[in-house]
C-alpha positions in Angstrom: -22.1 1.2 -17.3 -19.0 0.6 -15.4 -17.8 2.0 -12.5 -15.8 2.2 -9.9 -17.2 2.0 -6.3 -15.4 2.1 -2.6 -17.6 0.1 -0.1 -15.1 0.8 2.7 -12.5 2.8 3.7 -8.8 1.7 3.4 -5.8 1.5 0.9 -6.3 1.2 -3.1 -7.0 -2.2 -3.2 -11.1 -1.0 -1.9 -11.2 0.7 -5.6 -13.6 -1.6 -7.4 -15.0 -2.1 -10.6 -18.9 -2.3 -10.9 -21.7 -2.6 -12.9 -24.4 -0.3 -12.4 -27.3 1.5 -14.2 -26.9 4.9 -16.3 -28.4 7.2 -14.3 -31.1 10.2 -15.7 -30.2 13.6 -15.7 -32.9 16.0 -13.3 -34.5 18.8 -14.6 -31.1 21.0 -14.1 -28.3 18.4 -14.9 -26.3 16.9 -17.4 -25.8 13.6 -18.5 -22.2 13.4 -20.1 -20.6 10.2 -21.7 -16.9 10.6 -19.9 -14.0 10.7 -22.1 -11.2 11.4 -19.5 -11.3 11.9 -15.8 -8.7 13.7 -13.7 -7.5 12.0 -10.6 -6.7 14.4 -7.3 -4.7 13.8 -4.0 -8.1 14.6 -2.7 -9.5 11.2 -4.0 -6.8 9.3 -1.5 -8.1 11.8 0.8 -11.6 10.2 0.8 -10.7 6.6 -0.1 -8.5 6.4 3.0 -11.2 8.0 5.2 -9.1 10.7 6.3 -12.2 13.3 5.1 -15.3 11.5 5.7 -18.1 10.6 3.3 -21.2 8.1 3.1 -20.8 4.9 1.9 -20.6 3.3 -0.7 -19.5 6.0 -3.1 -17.8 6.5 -6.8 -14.7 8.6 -6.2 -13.8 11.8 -8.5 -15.1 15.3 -9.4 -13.4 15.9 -12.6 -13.9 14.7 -15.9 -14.5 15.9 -19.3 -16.7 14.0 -22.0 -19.4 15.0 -24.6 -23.1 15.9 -22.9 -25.2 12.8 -23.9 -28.4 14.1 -22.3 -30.0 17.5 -21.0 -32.0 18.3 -18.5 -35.5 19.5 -19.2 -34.6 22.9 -17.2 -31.1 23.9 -18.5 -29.9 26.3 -21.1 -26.6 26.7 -22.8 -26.4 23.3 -23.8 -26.8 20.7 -26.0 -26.5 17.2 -26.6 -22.7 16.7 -28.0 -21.3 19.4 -26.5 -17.3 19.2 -25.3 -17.4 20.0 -21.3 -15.5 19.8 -18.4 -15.7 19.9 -14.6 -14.4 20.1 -11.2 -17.6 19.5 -9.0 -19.5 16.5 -9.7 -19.3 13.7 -7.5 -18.9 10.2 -9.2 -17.0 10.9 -12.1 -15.1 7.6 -11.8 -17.2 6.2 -14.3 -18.7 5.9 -18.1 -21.5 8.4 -17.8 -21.6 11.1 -15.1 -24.5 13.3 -13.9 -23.0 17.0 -13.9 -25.2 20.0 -12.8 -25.4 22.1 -15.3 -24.0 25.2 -12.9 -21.0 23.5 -12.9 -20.4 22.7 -16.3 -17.3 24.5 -18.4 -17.8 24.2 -22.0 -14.5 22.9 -23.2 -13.1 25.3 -26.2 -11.8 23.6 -29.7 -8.2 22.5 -29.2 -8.0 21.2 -25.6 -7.7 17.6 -25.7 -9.9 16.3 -23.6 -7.3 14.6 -21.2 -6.0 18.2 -20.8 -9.1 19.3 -20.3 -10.5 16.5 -17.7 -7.5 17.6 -15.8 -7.4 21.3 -16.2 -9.7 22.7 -13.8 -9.4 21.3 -10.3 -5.8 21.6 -10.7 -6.0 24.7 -12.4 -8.2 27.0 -10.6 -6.3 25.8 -7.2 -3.1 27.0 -9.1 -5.0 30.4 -10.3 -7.0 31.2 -6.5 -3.8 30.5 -5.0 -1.9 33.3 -7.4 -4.5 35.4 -7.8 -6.6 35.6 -4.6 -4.9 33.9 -1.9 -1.5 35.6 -1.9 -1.7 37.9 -5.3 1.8 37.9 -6.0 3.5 40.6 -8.1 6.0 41.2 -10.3 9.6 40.7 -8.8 8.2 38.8 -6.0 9.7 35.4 -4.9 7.8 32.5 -3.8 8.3 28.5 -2.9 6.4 25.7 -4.6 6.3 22.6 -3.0 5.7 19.7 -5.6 7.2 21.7 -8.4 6.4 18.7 -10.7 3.1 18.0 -9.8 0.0 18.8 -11.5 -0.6 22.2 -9.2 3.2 22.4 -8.9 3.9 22.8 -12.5 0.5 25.4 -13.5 1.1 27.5 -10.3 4.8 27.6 -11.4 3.5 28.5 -15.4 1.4 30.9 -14.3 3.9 33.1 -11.2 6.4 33.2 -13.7 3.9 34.6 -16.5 3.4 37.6 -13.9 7.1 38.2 -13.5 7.1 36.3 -10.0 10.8 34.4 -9.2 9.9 30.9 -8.4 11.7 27.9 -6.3 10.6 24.8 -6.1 10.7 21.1 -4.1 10.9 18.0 -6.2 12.1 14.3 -5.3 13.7 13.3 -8.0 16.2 14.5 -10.7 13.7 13.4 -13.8 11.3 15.9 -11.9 13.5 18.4 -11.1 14.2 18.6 -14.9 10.5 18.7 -15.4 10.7 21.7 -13.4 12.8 23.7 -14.8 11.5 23.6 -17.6 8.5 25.0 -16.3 10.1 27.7 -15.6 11.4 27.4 -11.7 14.6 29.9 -11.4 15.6 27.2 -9.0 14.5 23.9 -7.9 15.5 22.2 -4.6 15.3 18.7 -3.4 13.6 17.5 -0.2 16.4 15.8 1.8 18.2 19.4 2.0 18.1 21.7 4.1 15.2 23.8 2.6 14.6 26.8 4.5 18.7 27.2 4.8 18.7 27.3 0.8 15.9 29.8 0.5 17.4 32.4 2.8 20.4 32.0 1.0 18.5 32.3 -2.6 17.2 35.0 -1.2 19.7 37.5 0.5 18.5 36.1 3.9 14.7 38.1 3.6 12.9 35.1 2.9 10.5 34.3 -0.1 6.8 36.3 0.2 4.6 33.1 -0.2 5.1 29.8 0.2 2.0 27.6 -1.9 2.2 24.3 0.8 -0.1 21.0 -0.6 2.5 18.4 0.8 1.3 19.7 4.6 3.2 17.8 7.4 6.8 16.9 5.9 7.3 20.4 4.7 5.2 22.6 6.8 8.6 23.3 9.1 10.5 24.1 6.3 7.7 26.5 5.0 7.4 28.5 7.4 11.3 29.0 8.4 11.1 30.0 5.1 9.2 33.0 4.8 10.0 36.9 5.1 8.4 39.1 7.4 4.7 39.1 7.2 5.3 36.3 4.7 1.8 34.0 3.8 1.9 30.5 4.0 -0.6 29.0 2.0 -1.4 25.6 3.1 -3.7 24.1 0.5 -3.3 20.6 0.8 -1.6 17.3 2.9 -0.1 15.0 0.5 2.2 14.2 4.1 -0.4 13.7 6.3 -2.3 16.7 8.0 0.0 19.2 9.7 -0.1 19.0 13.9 -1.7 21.5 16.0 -0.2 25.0 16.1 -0.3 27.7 18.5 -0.5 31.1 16.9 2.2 32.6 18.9 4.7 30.8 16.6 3.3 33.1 14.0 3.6 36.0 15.7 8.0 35.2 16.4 8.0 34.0 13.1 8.0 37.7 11.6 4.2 38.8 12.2 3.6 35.4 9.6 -0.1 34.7 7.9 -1.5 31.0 7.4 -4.8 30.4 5.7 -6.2 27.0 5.0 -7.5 27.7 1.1 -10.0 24.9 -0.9 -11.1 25.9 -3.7 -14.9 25.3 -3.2 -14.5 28.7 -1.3 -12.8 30.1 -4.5 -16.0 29.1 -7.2 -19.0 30.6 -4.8 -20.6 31.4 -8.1 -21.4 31.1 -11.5 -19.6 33.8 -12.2 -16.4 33.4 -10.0 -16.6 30.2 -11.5 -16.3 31.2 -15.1 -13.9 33.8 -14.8 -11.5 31.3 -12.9 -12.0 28.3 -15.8 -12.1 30.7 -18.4 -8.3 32.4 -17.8 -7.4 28.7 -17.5 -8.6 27.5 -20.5 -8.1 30.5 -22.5 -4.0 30.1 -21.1 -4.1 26.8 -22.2 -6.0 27.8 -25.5 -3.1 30.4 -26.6 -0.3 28.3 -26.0 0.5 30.2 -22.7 -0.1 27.6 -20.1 0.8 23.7 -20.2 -1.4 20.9 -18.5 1.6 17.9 -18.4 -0.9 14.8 -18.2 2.0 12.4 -16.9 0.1 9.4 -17.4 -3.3 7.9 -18.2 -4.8 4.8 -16.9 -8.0 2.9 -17.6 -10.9 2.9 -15.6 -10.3 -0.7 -14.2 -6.2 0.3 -13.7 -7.7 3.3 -10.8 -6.2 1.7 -7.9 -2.9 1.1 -9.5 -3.2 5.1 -10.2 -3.6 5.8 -7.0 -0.7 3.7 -5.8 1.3 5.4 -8.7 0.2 8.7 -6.7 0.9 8.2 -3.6 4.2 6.9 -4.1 5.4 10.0 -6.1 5.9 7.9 -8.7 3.9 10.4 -11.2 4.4 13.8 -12.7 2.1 16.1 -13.6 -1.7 15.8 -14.1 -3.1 11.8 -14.5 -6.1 10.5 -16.0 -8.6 7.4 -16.1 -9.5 7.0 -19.5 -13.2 4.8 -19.7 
């Protein structure tokens, strides 16, 4: 099957194609033929070395595809059952080994591109909504990366719980994207950010601020908040965000900062399920959009993740085998 393998560290260009064997599914596993696989700022994350890993590897942990083998010890499935998943290292390739524990079964309707690049995304927008800061009605929050994949389901699903949402975008074509979405308003990077939310906002601040571009927006986020405002700081698309000392917090208006991933968010089967399932079943009734901005073939990976990292894309992307 192909593949594709990073031998070392270092820009896109390490991304390579390969030949290797199928692998066989143990006795809790899956074997599933991959018909989509999502693509995460996480992925640079690892290629570039900035979160270490052992080498060589095959990037990704999301995919979607039909189940092609079962292990002799799992129930619930069968061969030629429609799946998806967030947790299974080496999906950049044909055939993926999934364990079983983390396998979503994927209901009729999604396509599976959607699908492939529904849950990561997804149940980072729905812990961050729902657990990290649980915003309520009437609230108002900041988005950075309003157009991105976790920019544009976060922003779907505030607004579905009556939440007033701003956003960050670079470029006009996104900031369209945006509101469309639903943002009440959408803001561009080269302003004066925190300046426009106080104004937005009466001068109180917004009650959350959902922060995956890290170090170029991290200021901004927190001169942005209200009193005993939470900054959620869930990813570093800009680099990791310098040292802080908490007294900043503390003259900042009494401020909270957590560090979410959403490995802590799925500690079980069943956290796990309910999560994926209010996901799908959103996406199922019409209620929440997965925008896949743009899909690539396996071999075209590296050119995806230049694509990425440039800002170049919108929404959720995909490697199609």
């Amino acid at each position: 099957m192909r593949a594709i393998r990073v031998d070392n560290t270092g820009g896109p260009e390490v991304l390579k194609v390969v030949d290797v064997p199928i692998p066989t599914p143990g006795p809790t596993q899956l074997l599933v033929r991959t018909d989509a696989i999502g693509i995460n700022y996480i992925d640079t994350y690892f290629r570039r070395g900035l979160y270490p890993r052992a080498l060589p590897y095959v990037p990704g942990d999301e995919g979607s595809g039909l189940i092609d083998q079962v292990g002799s010890d799992v129930t619930g499935f069968a061969t030629g059952d429609r799946v998806a998943w967030a947790a299974a290292p080496g999906s950049y390739a044909e055939y993926v080994l999934v364990d079983a524990s983390s396998a979503i079964a994927v209901p009729d309707g999604i396509a599976s591109d959607q699908a492939a690049s529904a849950l990561l995304q997804g149940m980072t927008a729905h812990y961050l909504i729902e657990s990290t800061y649980p915003a309520q009605r009437g609230d108002t929050v900041l988005v950075h990366a309003g157009a991105g994949g976790v920019g544009l389901l976060l922003t779907q699903l505030a607004v579905a719980k009556g939440v007033n949402v701003i956003t960050t975008v670079s470029t006009d074509a996104k900031a369209e994207l945006s509101k469309r979405t639903g943002a009440a308003h959408v803001l561009r990077y080269d302003e004066d950010i925190a300046a426009r939310v106080r104004d937005i906002t009466d001068d109180q601040g917004v009650h959350a601020v959902y922060d995956g571009v890290g170090k170029d927006t991290f200021e901004a986020s927190m001169a942005s908040l209200r009193i005993r405002g939470t900054l959620a700081l869930f990813g570093a698309a800009s680099g990791p965000v310098p040292p802080l000392d908490p007294q900043r917090l503390n003259g900042a208006g009494s401020l909270f900062l957590t560090r979410p991933t959403l490995a802590h968010h799925i500690r079980d089967r069943a956290e796990l399920e309910w999560r994926a399932g209010d996901v799908f079943e959103a996406m199922a009734s019409g209620a929440l959009t997965v925008q896949v901005g743009a899909q690539y073939a396996l071999d075209e990976a590296a050119q995806a993740h230049i694509d990425l990292e440039s800002r170049k894309t919108t929404g959720s992307i995909v490697l199609i085998p």
